[in-house]
N, C-alpha and C positions, 0 to 999 in steps of 0.2 A: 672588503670595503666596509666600511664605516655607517652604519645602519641611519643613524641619527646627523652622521655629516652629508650623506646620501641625502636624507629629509630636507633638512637645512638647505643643500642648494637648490633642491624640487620648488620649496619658498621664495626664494631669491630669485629663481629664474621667472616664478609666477609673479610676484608682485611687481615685478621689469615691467608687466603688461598694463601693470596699474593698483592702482590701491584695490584692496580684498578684505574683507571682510574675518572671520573667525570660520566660522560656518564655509564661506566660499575654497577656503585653504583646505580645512579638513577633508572636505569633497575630493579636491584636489590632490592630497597624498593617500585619500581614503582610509583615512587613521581615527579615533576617537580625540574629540576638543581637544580635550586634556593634553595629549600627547602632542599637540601643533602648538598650544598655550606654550608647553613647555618649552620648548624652539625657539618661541617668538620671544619669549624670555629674553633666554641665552641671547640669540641676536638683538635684542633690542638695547641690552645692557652691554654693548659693543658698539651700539649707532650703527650698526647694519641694517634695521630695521627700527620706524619709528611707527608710533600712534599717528593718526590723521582724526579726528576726533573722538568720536565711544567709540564706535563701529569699525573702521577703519584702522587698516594699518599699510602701508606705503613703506620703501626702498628710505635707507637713512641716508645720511650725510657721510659717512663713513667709506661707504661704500663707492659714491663720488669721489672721495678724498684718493683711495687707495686707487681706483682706475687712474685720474689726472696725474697719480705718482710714479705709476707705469708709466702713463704716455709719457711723461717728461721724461723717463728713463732712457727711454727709446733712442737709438745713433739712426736721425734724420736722412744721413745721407745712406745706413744698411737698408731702410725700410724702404727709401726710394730706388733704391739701383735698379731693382726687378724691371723697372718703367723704366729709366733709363736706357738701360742696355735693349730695349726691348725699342725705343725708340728712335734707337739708333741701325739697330739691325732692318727695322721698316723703312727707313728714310733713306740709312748711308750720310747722312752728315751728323757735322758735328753737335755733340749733346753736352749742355753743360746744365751742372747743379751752382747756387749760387746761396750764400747768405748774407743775412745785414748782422754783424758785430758791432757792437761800439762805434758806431757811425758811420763804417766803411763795407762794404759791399765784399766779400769775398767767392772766389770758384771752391765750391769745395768736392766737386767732382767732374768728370769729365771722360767723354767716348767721343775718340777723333774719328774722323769723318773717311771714308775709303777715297779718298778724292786729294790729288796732291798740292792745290792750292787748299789753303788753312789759315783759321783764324788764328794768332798768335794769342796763347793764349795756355796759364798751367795751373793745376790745383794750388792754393794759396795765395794764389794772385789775385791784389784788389780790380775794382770793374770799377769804371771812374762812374760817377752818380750819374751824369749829365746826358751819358751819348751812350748808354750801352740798354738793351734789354732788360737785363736782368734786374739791375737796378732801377728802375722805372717801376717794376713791378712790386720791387722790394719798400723802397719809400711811398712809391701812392698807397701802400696799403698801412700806413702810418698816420697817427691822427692828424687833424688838419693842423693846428700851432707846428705838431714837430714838421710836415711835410718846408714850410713857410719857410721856419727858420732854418731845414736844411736848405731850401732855395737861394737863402741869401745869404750862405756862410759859403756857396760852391764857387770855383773861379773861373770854373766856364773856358778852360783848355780849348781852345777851336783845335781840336783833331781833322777837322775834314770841312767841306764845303758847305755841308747838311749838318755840321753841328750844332744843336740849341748852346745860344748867347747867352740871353736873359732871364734873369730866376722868373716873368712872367710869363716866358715861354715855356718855361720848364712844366710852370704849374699850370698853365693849359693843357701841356703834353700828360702832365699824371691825370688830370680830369677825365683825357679821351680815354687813359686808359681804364679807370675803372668802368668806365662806362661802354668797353666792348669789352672787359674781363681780359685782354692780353695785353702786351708791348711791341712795339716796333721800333730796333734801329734798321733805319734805311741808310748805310753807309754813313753812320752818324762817327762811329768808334774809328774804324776801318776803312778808307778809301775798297771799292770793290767785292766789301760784304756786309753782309744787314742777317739780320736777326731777327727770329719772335722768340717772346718769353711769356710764360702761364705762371700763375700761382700754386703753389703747394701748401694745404690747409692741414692743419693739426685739429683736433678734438674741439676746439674751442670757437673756429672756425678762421682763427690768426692764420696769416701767411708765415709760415715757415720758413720758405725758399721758396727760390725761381727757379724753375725749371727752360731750357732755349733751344732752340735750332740755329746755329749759324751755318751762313749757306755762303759760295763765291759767289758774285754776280754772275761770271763767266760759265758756272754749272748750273745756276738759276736765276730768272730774274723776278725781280718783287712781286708779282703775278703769281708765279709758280711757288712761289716762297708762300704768298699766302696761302694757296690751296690748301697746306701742308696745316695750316694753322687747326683745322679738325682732330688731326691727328695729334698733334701737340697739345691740346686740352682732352682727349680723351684719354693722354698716357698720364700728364700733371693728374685728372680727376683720380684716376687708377692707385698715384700713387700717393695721393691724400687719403684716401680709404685706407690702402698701408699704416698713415700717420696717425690714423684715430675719426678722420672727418667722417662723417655719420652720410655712407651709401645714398642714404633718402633724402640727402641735401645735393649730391652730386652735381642735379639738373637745376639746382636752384640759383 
């Protein structure tokens, strides 16, 4: 191993903790100034590590740059399956992943349910905006202009009895939801199935994807459905930590 690349990460993982001093670092690798000066050099003329006034030196820009180039790297729907499948195997129904493309709401993965009544429902398939979980959770987490105007460009398909009509209903219904952090369709999409859907966060604390449970009525009814709702945000939370979303925001 690499004596001085050795050093260099011992710096980087110390300054993580916060800005350091000269003297504080040295401490820290137990080396003489000189020999940390030299380091802090090297990474500084990289933007791995910056000055923060005389005394100081603190984590660069760089460094930021190069993690946010991973996380974007990252295939959303490899990093989430763990939770997935893991949430499917505790419940028994159906698990879908979902994104927002270009305007339209897609599945982009999926664990069918052990249960022979099923949602109709397959990877690449869009999720209408209006009546489905996933997508409630996908646009409410969309600034408010873009939220509006998708409200008033949607045409409001009556799928079912319980389906939202009106782009003011709509944008009521995304209000509730960020304000208990999930989604519900209650037999909105589907005559005789309903849904909850959680958010899945990336580094930045952006909704990624939706994470859902679709249930039959006839296997569960919306009561039971909800109960299930704990579990459904502990496996979403689980799998946003996968995405880069920072542990210690989890609970937040």
């Amino acid at each position: 191993m690499s004596q001085s690349l050795d050093r260099a990460l011992v710096l980087l993982d110390e300054l993580a903790n916060g800005q350091r001093t000269l003297d504080q670092l040295a401490m820290r690798l137990d080396v003489h100034k000189t020999t940390v000066l030299r380091l802090l050099r090297t990474l500084e003329s990289h933007r791995f590590v910056q000055r923060d006034g005389i005394r100081y030196y603190r984590l660069g820009t760089s460094l930021f740059e190069l993690a946010f180039r991973a996380l974007d790297e990252r295939d959303v729907r490899r990093s989430v399956e763990p939770a997935l499948r893991a949430l499917n195997a505790e419940t028994g129904h159906t698990v879908h992943l979902a994104s927002y493309e270009d305007g339209e709401v897609i599945y982009i993965d999926k664990y069918e349910s052990r249960h022979n009544v099923r949602m109709y429902s397959r990877i690449g398939r869009r999720a209408p905006l209006h009546c489905t979980a996933v997508a409630k959770v996908l646009v409410g987490a969309l600034p408010e202009d873009q939220r509006r105007e998708i409200a008033a460009s949607i045409t409001y398909e009556k799928m079912t009895p319980n389906t939202i009509t009106t782009p003011r209903a709509y944008l009521a219904e995304l209000d509730r939801v960020a304000a208990r952090g999930y989604a519900i369709d209650d037999e909105e999409h589907e005559e005789h199935i309903h849904c909850v859907a959680a958010p899945v966060r990336g580094a930045r604390g952006e909704v990624l994807a939706a994470m859902s449970l679709s249930v039959p009525q006839v296997v569960l009814d919306l009561d039971g459905l909800l109960e299930l709702v704990p579990a459904l945000l502990a496996a979403a939370s689980a799998a946003s930590v996968e995405c880069g979303y920072p542990e210690t925001r989890r609970s937040n």
